[in-house]
C-alpha positions as CSV (number, residue, x, y, z in Angstrom):
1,X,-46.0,52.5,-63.9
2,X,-46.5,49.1,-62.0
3,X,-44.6,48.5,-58.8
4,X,-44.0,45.0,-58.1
5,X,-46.3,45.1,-55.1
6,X,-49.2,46.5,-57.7
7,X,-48.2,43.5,-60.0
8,X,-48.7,41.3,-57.2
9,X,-52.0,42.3,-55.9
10,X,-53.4,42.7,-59.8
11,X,-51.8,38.5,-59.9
12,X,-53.1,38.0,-56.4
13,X,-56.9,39.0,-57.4
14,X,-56.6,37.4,-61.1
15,X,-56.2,34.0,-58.9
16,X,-58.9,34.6,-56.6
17,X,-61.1,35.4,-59.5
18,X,-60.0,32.0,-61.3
19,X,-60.2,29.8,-58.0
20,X,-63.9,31.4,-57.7
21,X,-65.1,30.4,-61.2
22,X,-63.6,26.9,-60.7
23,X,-65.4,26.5,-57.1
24,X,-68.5,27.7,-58.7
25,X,-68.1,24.8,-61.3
26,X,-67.7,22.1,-58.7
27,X,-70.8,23.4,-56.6
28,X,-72.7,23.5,-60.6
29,X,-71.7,19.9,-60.9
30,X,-72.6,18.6,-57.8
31,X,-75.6,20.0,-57.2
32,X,-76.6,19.0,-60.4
33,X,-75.6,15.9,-60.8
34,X,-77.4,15.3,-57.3
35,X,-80.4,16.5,-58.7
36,X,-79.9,13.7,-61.3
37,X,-79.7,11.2,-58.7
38,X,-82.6,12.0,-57.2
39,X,-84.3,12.3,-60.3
40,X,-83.5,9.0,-61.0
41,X,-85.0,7.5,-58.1
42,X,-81.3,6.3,-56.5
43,X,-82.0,7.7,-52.9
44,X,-85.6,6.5,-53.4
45,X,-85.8,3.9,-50.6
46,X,-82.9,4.9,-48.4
47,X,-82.5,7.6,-45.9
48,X,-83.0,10.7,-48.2
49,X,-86.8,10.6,-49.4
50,X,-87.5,14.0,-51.1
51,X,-89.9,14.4,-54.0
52,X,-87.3,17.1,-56.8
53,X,-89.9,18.8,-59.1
54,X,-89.4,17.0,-62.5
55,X,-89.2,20.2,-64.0
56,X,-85.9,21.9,-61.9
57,X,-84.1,18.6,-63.4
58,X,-84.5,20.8,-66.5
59,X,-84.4,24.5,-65.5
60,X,-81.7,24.7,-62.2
61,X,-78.9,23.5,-65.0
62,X,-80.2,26.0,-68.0
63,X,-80.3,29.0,-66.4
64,X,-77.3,28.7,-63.7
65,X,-75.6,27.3,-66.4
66,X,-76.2,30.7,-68.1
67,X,-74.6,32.4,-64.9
68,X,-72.0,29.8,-64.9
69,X,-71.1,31.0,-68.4
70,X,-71.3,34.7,-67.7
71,X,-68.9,34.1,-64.8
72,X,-66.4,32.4,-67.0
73,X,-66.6,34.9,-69.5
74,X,-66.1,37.9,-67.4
75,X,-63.4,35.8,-65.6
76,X,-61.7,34.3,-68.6
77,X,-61.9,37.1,-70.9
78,X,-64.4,35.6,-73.5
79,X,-66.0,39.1,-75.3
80,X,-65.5,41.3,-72.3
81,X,-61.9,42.1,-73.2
82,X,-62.5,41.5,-77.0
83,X,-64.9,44.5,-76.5
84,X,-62.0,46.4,-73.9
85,X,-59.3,45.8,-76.4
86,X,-61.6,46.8,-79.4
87,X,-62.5,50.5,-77.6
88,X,-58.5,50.8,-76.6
89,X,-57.7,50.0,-80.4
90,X,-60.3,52.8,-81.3
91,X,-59.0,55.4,-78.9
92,X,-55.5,54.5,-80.0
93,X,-57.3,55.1,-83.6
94,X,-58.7,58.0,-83.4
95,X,-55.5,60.0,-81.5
96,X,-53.5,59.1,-83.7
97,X,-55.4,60.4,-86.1
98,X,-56.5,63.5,-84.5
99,X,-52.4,64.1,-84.3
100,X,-51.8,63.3,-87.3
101,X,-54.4,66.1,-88.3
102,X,-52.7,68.3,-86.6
103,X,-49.3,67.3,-87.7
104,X,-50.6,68.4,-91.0
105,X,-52.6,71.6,-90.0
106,X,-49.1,72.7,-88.7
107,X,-46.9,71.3,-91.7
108,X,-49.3,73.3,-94.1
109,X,-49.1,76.7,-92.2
110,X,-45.2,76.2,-91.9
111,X,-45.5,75.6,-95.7
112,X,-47.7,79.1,-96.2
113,X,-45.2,81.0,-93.9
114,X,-42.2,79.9,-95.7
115,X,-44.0,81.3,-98.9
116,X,-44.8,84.6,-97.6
117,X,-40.9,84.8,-96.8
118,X,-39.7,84.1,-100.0
């Protein structure tokens, strides 16, 4: 059974994961559209001169966006807790039908006994 002060730290670190997916977004965006930018020349004759591989313009938002999604998934449910609920909904399955096996085993001996009484 959950005691309030359970409830609270399971609410408490539900939170913490959500604020940490949506920091991770901000830092995705930024970085990335500053990658743009730079891409694009903007800071070309000011005070930030850096030559950005053409190439990361491509590849830094693919593949962290692929960690980006994996974070939101395993934050915000997605198939994670499709695939938890689906293996509770077979456990649940399968006890209830291993009792109701044996909720029959035990009806058809009662049955048998009764026979041999009468």
């Amino acid at each position: 059974m959950d005691t309030p002060s359970s409830k609270y730290e399971k609410a408490k670190k539900r939170v913490e994961e959500i604020k940490g997916f949506y920091t991770h977004l901000a830092v995705y965006l930024i970085i990335n559209v500053l990658l743009l930018l730079f891409n694009l020349g903007v800071f070309q004759n000011g005070w930030i001169n850096l030559h950005i591989p053409s190439w990361s313009l491509f590849t830094t938002p693919f593949f962290w966006g692929i960690g980006l999604l994996g974070h939101g998934l395993y934050v915000f449910g997605g198939g994670i807790r499709f695939y938890k609920n689906w293996e509770e909904r077979k456990l649940r399955q399968f006890m209830e039908e291993e009792e109701s096996a044996l909720n029959h085993t035990v009806t058809q001996s009662n049955e048998k006994t009764d026979i041999g009484k009468g």
